[in-house]
C-alpha positions as a printed Julia matrix, in Angstrom:
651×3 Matrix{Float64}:
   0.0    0.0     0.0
   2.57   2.41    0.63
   4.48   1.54   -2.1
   1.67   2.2    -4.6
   1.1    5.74   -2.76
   4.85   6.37   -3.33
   4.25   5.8    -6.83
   1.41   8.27   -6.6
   3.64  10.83   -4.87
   6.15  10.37   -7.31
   3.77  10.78  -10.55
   2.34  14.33   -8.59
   6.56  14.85   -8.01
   7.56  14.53  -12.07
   4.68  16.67  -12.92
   5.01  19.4   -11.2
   8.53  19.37  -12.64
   7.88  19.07  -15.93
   5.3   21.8   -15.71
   8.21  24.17  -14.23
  10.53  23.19  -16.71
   8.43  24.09  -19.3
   7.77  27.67  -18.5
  11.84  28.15  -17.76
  11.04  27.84  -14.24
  13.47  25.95  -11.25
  11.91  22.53  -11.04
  13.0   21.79   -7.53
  12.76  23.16   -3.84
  13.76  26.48   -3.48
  16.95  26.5    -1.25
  16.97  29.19    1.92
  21.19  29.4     2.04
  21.17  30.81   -1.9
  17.85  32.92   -1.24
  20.43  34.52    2.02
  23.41  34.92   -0.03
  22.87  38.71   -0.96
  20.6   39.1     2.52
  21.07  40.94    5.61
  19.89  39.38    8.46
  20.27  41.29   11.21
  18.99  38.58   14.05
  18.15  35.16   14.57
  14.9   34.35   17.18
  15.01  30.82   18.55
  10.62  30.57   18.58
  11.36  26.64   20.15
   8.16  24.12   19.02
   5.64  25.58   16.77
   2.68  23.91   14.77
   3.25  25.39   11.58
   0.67  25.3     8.8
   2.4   23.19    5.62
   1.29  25.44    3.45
   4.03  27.59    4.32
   6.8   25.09    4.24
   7.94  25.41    0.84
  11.45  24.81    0.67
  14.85  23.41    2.49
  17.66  25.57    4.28
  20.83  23.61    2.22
  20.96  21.84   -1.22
  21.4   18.56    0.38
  18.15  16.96   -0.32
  16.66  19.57   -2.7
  16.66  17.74   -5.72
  15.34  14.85   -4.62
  12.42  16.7    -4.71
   9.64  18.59   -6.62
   8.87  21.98   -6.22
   5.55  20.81   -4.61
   7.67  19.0    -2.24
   6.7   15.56   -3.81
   9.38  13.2    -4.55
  11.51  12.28   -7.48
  13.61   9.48   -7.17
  12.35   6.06   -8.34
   9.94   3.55   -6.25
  13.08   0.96   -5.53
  15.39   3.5    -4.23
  16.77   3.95   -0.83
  14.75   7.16    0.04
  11.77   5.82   -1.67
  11.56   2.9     0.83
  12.23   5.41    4.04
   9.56   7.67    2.16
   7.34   4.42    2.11
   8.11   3.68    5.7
   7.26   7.76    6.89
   4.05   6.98    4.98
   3.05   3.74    6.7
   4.1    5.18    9.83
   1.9    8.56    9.82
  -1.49   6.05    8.6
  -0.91   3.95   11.67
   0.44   6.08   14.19
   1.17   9.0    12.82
   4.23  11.37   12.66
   4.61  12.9    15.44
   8.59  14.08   15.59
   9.05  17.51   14.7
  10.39  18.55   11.84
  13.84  21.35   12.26
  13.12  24.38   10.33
  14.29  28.03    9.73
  11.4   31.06    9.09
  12.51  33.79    6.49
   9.7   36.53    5.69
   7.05  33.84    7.16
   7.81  30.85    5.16
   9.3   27.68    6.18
  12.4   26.52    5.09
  13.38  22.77    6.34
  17.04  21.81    7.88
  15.63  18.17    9.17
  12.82  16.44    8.03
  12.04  16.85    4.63
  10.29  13.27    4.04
   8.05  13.95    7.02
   7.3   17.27    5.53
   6.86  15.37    1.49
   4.14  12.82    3.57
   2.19  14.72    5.51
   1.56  17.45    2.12
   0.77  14.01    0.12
  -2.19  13.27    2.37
  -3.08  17.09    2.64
  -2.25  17.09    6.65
  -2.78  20.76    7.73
   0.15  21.51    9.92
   3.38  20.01   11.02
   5.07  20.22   14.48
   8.59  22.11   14.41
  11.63  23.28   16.57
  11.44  27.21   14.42
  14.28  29.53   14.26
  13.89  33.23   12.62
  15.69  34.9    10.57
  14.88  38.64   10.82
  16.35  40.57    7.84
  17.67  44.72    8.04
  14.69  46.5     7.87
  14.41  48.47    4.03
  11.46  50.26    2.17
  11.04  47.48   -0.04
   7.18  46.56    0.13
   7.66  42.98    0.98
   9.95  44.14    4.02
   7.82  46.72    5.56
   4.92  43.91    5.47
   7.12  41.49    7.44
   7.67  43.91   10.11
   4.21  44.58   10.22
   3.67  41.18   10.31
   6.63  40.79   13.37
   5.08  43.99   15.5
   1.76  41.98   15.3
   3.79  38.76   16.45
   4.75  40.28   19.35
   1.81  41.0    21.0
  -0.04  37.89   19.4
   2.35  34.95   19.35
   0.48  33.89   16.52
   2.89  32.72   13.52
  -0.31  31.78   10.96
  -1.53  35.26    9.86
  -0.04  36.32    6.52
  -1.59  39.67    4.47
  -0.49  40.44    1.06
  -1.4   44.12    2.05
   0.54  46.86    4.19
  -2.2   48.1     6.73
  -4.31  44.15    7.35
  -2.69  43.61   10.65
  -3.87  46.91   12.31
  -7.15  46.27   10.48
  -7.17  42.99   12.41
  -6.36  44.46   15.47
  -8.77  47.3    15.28
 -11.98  44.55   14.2
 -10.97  42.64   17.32
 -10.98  45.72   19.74
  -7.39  45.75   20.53
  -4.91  48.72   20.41
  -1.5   49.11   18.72
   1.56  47.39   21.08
  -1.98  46.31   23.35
  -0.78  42.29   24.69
  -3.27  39.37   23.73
  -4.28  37.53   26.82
  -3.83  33.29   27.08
  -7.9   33.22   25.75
  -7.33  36.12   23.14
  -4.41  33.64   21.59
  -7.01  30.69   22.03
 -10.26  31.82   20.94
  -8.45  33.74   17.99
  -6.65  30.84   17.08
  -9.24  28.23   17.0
 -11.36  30.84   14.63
  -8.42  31.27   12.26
  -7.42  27.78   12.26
 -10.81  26.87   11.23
 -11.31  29.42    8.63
  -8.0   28.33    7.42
  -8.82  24.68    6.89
 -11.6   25.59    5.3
 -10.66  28.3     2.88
  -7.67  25.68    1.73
 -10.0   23.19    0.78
 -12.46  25.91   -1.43
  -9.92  27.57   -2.84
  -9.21  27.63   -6.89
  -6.69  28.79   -8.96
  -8.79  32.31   -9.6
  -8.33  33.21   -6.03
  -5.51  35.36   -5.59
  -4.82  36.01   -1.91
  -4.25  34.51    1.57
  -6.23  32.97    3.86
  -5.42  35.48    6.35
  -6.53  37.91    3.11
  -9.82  36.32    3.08
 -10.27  36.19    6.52
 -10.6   39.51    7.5
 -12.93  40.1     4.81
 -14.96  37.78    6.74
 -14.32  39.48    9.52
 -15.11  42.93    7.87
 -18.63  41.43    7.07
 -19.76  39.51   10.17
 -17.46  41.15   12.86
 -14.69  39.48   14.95
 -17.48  38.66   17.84
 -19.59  36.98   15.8
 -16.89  34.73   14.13
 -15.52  34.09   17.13
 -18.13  31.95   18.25
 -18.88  30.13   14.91
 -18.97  26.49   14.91
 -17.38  24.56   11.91
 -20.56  24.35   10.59
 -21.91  27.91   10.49
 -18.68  28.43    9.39
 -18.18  26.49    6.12
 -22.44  28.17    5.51
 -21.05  31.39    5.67
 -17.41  30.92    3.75
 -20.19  29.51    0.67
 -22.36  32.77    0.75
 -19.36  35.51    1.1
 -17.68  33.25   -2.0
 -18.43  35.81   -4.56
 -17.23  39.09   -2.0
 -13.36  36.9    -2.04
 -14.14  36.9    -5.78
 -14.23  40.12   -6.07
 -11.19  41.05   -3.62
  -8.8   38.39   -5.69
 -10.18  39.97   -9.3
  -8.78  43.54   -7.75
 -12.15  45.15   -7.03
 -13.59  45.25  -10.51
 -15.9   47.82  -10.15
 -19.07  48.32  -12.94
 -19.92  52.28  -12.5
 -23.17  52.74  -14.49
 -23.4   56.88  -14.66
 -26.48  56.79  -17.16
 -29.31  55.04  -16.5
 -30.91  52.43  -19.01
 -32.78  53.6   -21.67
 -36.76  52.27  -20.67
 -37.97  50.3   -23.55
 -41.89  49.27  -24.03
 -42.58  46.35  -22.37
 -42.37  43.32  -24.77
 -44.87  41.11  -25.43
 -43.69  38.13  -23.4
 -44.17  40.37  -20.34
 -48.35  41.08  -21.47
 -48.31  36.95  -21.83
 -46.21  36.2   -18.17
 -46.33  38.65  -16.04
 -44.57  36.58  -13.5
 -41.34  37.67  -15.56
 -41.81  41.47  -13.92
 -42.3   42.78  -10.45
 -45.04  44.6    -9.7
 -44.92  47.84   -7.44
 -47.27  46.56   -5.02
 -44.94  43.75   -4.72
 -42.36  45.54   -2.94
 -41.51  47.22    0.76
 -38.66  49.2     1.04
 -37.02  49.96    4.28
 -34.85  53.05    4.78
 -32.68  53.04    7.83
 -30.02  56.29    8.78
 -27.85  56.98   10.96
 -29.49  60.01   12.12
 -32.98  61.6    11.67
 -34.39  64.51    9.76
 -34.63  67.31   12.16
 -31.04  67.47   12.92
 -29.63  66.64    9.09
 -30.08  68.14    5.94
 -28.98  64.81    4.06
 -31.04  62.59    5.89
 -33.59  65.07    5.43
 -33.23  64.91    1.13
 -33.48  61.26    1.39
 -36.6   61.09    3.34
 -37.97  63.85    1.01
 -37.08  61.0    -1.74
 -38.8   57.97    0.47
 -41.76  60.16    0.67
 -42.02  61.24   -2.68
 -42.23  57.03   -3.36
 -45.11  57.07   -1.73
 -46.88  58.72   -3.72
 -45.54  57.77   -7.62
 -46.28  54.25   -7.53
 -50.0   55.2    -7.08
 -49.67  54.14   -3.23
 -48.62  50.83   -4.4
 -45.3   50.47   -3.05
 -44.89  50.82    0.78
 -41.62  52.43    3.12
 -40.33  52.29    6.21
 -38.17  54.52    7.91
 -35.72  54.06   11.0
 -33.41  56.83   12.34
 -30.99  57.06   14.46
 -29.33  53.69   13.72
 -25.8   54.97   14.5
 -24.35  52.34   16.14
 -23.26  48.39   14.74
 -26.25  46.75   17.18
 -28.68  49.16   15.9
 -28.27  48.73   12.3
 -28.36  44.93   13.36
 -31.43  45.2    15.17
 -33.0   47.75   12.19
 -32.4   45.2     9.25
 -34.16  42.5    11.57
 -37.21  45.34   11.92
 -37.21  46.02    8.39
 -37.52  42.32    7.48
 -39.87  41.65    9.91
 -41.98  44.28    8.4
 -41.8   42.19    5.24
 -39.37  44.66    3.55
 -37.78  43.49    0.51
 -35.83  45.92   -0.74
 -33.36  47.82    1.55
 -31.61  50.89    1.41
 -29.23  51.57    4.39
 -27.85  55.11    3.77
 -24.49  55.91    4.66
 -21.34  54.13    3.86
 -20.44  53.33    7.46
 -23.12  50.57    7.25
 -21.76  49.3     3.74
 -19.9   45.82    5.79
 -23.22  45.3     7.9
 -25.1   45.18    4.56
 -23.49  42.89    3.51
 -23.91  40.59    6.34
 -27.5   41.29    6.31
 -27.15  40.45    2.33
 -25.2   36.96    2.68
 -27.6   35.68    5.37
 -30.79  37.28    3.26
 -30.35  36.74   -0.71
 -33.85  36.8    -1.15
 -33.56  40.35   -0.15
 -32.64  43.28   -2.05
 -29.67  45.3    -0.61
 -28.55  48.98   -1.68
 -26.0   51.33   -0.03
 -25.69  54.71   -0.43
 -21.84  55.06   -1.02
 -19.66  55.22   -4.03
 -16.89  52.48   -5.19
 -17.67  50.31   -2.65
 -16.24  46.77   -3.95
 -19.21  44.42   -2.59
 -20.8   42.09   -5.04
 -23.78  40.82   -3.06
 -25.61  44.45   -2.77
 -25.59  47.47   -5.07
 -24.59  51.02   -3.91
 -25.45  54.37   -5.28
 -24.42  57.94   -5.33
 -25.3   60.85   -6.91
 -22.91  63.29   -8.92
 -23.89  66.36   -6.6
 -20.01  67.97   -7.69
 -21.87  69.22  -11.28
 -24.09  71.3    -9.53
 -21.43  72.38   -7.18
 -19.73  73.44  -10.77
 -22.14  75.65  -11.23
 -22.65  77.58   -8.32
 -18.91  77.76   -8.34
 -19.38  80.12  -11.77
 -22.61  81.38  -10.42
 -21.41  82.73   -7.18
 -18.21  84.01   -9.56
 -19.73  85.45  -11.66
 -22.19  87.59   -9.12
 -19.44  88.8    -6.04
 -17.92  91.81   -7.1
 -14.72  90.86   -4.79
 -12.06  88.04   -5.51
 -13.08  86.09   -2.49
 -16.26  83.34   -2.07
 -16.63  81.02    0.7
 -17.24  77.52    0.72
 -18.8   75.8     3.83
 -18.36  72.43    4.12
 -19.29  69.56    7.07
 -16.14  66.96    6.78
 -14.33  65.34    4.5
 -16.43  62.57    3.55
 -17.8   61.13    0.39
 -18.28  62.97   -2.26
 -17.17  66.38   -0.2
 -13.53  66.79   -1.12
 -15.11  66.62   -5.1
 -18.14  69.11   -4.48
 -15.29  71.89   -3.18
 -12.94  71.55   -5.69
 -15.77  71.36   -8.74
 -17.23  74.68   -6.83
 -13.38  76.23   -7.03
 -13.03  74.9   -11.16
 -16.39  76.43  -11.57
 -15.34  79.69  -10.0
 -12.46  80.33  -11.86
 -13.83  79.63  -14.97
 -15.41  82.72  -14.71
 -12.67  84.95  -12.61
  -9.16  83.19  -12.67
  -7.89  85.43   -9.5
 -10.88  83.77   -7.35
  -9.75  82.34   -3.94
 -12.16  80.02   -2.31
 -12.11  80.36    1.25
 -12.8   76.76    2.87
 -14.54  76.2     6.45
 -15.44  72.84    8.03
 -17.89  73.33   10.04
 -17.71  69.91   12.07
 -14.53  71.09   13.4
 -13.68  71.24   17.24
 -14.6   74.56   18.8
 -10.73  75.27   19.33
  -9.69  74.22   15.26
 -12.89  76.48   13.93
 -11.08  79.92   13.79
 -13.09  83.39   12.39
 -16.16  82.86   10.8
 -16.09  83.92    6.96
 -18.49  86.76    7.61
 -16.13  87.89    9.86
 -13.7   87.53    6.96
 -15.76  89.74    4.96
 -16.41  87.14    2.71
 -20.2   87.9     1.51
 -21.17  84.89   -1.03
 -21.13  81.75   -0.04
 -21.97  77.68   -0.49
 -23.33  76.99    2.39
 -25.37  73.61    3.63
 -27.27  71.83    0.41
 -31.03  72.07    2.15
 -32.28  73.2     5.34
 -33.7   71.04    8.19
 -36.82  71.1    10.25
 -35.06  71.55   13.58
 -32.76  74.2    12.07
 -34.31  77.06   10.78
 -32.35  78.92    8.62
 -31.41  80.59    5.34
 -27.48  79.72    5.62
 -28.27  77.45    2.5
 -27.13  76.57   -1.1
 -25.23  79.73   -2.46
 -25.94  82.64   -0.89
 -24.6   86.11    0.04
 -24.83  88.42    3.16
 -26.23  92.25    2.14
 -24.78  95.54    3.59
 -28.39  95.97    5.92
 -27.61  92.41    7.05
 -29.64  90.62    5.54
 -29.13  86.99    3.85
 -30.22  86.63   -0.25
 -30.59  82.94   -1.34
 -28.62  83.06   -5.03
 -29.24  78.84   -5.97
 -29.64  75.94   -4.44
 -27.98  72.72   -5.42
 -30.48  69.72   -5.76
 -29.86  65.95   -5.4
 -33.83  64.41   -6.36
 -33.46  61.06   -4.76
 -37.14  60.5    -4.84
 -36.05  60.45   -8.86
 -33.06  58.42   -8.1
 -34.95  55.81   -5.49
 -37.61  55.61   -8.2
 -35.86  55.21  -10.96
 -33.93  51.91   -9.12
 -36.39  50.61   -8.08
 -38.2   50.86  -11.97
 -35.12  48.61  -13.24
 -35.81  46.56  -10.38
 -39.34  46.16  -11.55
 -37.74  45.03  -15.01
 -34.97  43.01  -13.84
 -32.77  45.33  -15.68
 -30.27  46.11  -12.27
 -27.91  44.13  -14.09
 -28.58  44.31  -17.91
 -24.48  42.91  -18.1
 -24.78  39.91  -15.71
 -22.31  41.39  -13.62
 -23.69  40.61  -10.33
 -21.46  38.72   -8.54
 -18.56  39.15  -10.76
 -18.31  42.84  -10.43
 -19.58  45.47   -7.94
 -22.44  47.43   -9.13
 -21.78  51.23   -8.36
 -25.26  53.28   -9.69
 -23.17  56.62   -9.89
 -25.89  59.05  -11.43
 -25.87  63.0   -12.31
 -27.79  65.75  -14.3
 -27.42  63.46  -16.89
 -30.04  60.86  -15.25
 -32.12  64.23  -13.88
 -31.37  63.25  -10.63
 -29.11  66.84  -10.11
 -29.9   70.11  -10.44
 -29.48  73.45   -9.41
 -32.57  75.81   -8.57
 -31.69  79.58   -9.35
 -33.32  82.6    -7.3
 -35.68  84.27   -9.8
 -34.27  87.28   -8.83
 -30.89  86.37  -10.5
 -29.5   88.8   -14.0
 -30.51  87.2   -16.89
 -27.79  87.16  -18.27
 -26.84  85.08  -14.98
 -29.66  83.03  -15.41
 -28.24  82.3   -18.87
 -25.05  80.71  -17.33
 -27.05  78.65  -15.47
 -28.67  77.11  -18.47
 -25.72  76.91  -20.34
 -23.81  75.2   -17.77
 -26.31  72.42  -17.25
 -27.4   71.81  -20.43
 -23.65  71.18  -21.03
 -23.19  68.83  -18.73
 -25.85  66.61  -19.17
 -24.65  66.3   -22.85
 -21.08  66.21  -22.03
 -19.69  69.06  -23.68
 -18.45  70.43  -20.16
 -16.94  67.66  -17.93
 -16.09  69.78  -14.27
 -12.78  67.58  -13.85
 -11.14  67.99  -16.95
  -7.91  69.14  -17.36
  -5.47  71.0   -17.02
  -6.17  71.39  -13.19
  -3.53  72.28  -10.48
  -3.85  71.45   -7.38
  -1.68  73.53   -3.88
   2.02  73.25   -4.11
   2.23  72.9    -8.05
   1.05  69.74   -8.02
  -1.01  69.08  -11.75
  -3.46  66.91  -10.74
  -4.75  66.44  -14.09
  -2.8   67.51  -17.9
  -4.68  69.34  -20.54
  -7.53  67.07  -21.99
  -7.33  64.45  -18.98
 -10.56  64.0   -17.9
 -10.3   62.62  -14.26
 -12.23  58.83  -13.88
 -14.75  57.97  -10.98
 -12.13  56.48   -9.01
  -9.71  59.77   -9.27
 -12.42  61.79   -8.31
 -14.13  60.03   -5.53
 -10.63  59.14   -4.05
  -9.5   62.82   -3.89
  -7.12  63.86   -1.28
  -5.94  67.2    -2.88
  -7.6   70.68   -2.9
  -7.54  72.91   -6.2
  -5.27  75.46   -6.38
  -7.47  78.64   -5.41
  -9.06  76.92   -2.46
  -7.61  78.97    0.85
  -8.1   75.97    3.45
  -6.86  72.22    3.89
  -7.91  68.85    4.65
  -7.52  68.43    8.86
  -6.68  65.36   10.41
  -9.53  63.16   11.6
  -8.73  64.38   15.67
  -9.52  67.85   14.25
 -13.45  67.05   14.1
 -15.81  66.06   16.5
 -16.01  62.47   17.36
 -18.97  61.79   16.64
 -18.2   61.91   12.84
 -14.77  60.46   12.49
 -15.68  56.97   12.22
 -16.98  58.51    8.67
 -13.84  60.23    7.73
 -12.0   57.26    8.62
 -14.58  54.78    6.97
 -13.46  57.31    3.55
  -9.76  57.04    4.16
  -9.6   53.17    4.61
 -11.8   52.48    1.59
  -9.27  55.24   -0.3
  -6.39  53.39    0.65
  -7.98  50.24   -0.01
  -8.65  51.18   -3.7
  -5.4   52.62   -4.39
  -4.29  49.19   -4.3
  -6.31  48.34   -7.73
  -6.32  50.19  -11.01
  -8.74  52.65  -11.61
 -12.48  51.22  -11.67
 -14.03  51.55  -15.26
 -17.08  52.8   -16.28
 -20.41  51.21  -17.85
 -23.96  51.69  -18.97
């Protein structure tokens, strides 16, 4: 019996070798001493008796043995050799006792390179044996800025308050990620249970991502699991069972998909022509969803009185109550700002027999997801931008075009060099809407300076007001609230007798946005591509889709009102795109050449102000902290992108 697997291990062996050897590849194990030869290593860590996964054992630390072997560690010699009988032997001996004598072995940028043992190592990969027990030394190389270097000492400061020798991340950033998702701070020690509990989790994940995994997934295990982490939250995945766990590995397939593919992102900025419904939809109407068919729950972070954005939106939930002729049904929930709540929400809103789901801010975009793995017969949408999740859709809206043309609006009208621009904090979508206000500005006067104020600032960072700067026109908040009563709004100016003139407003219509998806969800028409699932589905819409628009003061020049027109009009047909170049950004920097038109990515990822903007982008312990999980939300996603090319566009 062993003898025949030998043969088996042997046919896997020449294989592998003749596969390497025909791309011009090594054929046999990689060998540690030649890998060190032009190496610094600057210490060496006795870490005594490890269980290290075999996986990461993928070579030996001298030639002495390594071409007796395959690159896959299989052997190569023939069945009636000397080391194919001992190899027989190692075999016999792990099916009836199993091996149990650990292997000696030298770690080198967390691989596993083997001084004594190699058989054991060849057997215990031949029956697919997870992990093999081994007296480890480290070799810790000079530190550098080469990329693979800076991730093994991120990978060494999270050994040394872990212990734990398994987690690997192909990115610079996943072990603080990890550490932040379990509740732990930098340098903070893991207790005996912390290195238990986290341990039998990973391990389990581990097992079970090895034995899923194809050739089209591209990353770690440690990779994958803190996208399951992301989703369900260390807590929860702490206390899976095996079970639950392989369930949930199976629905969250698609989301490691995606992550391995490099976030291919589908932005659809126009919406789908509507065609007249064909005939095979008069003959089976089953092939459609009707309005009355649907419930859509709404759930924000906040409420209405208190913010002018969760204000527009419920302005658009109402709104559906009354197109679809009363068919279609909403529900609200506010003030969902915490992970429980949202939790608790989603459960309401399916309760309430809600199919279709819209949670509103991007902070709940991993929850969604959750809720969308454990509820497929649910629809899911986020408000957010190139967010790469492939079980729900998000949406945005292109509000920066109208901030365009205020920008040339509020130019055009102040007879001074100076405009204000109020803003919240930097979070999605902001950074664009000041610098398309700026372009738009000095389009029409080139000296213009745009003073910038964030307004959810600490009381110490907030500085003189800009009517104290004697700046009289202004962008102020997009749409007053209920509980705030005021006409500090849209672009306005401040009078000599102290009075406040509203010049435009800037418009997002998500009643005509919300309708509008759920009408292709009526049609099936969501995904005319087939993308789902493949892709993430970003619905990124503008004046182009008459979802944006800006609402002048009748009271404006005509010739004023003109610019208005013209400015639109352009942009819905694309003769004026806001971010095209040239455009300079502060210190010199050209953010974009002559021609360049920027893509969705560059502009939702911007970290730059234009070059007449008087202001800068704070630190996140600048603002108040009850918004900074937002700002911080923005950055991580930013720096999570900028590891992928630039998303494309569609539809």
């Amino acid at each position: 019996m062993a003898l025949y697997d030998y043969s088996g291990a042997l046919r896997l062996g020449r294989k592998q070798y003749q596969t390497a050897t025909s791309k011009g590849e090594y054929p046999y194990l990689p060998v540690l001493d030649d890998i060190l030869s032009n190496t610094d290593i600057v210490s060496e860590v006795n870490l005594g008796m490890q269980d290290i996964p075999l996986e990461k054992v993928v070579g030996t630390k001298t030639r002495g043995r390594t071409q007796a072997f395959a690159g896959n560690f299989m052997p190569l010699l023939g069945e009636k050799t000397e080391f194919g009988a001992k190899w027989a032997y190692l075999y016999d001996h792990q099916m009836n006792e199993g091996i149990h004598d650990p292997i000696i072995a030298y770690e080198f940028m967390n691989k596993y390179y083997v001084q004594e043992g190699n058989k054991r190592v060849s057997v215990l990969k031949y029956v697919k044996a997870y992990s093999i027990c081994a007296q480890v030394t480290r070799l810790i190389p000079r530190r550098t800025d080469d990329h693979d270097i800076r991730l093994y000492y991120e990978f060494l400061d999270f050994y040394q308050v872990s212990f734990n020798s398994d987690v690997w991340f192909s990115r610079e950033g996943s072990y603080m990620r990890l550490l932040e998702a379990m509740g732990k701070k930098p340098g903070e020690p893991w207790s005996h249970d912390d290195q238990i509990n986290f341990k039998g989790a990973y391990d389990s994940f581990s097992m079970l991502f090895a034995a899923k995994r194809t050739a089209d997934i591209e990353m770690t295990a440690s990779d994958a699991f803190l996208i399951y982490i992301d989703i369900f939250g260390y807590p929860v995945v702490r206390e899976r069972t095996h079970d639950q766990m392989k369930k949930d590995l199976t629905r969250i397939w698609d989301e490691l998909l995606l992550k391995s593919n490099g976030d291919e992102i589908d932005v659809i900025e126009q919406p789908a022509e509507e065609a007249a419904p064909k005939l095979i939809n008069w003959l089976l109407p089953s092939t459609a969803i009707l309005p009355e068919m649907l419930r859509a729950g709404f759930i924000y972070c906040g409420n209405r009185e208190t913010s002018n954005e969760i204000y527009s939106h419920e302005l658009g939930r109402m709104y559906l109550d009354q197109c679809f002729d009363g068919a279609l049904k909403t529900e609200a929930y506010y003030d969902v700002d915490t992970q429980e709540k949202l939790s608790e929400a989603i459960s309401q809103a399916i309760d309430a027999h809600c199919n279709v789901i819209f949670t509103t801010t991007p902070q709940m975009a991993a929850h969604t997801v959750k809720a969308a793995v454990e509820h497929p017969e649910i629809q899911f949408f986020n408000c957010s931008v190139l967010m790469s999740y492939t079980s729900i859709y998000t949406y945005h809206a292109r509000l920066f075009e109208a901030k365009f043309v205020t920008g040339a609006l509020a130019a055009s009208l102040c007879e001074t060099d100076d405009l204000g621009y109020v803003a919240d904090f930097p979070s999605y979508g902001r950074i664009a809407n000041i610098n398309a206000f700026a372009i738009g500005a000095r389009m029409i006067n080139p000296r213009v300076r745009i003073h910038l104020k964030w307004a959810a600032m600490k009381p110490e960072f907030q500085g003189k007001s800009l009517r104290e700067q004697g700046i009289t026109h202004i962008s102020g908040e997009d749409l007053i609230t209920p509980g705030k009563a005021s006409r500090e709004y849209g672009l306005f100016a401040y009078r000599a007798d102290g009075t406040i003139e509203n010049l435009a407003m800037p418009v997002c219509d998500w009643g005509k946005f919300y309708e509008r998806l759920l009408r292709l969800l009526c049609r099936r028409s969501l995904d005319p591509k087939g993308q789902k699932g493949k892709k993430s589905i970003n619905y990124w819409w503008g004046m182009s889709a008459d979802v944006i628009d800006v609402i002048c003061s009748k009271g404006l020049p005509i010739p004023t009102q003109r610019l208005a027109r013209f400015l639109k009009n352009a942009i819905r047909n694309g003769a004026i795109q806001p971010f095209e170049g040239p455009i300079d950004a502060h210190d010199g920097i050209i953010v974009a050449e002559d021609g360049h038109v920027l893509s969705p990515g560059e502009v939702v990822r911007m970290e730059w102000l234009a070059k007449s903007v008087v202001g800068e982008i704070p630190p996140a312990d600048q603002f108040r902290e009850d918004i900074r999980s937002q700002i911080r939300i923005r950055r991580e996603n930013h720096a999570e992108e900028a590891n992928h090319e630039n998303p494309g566009t569609g539809g």
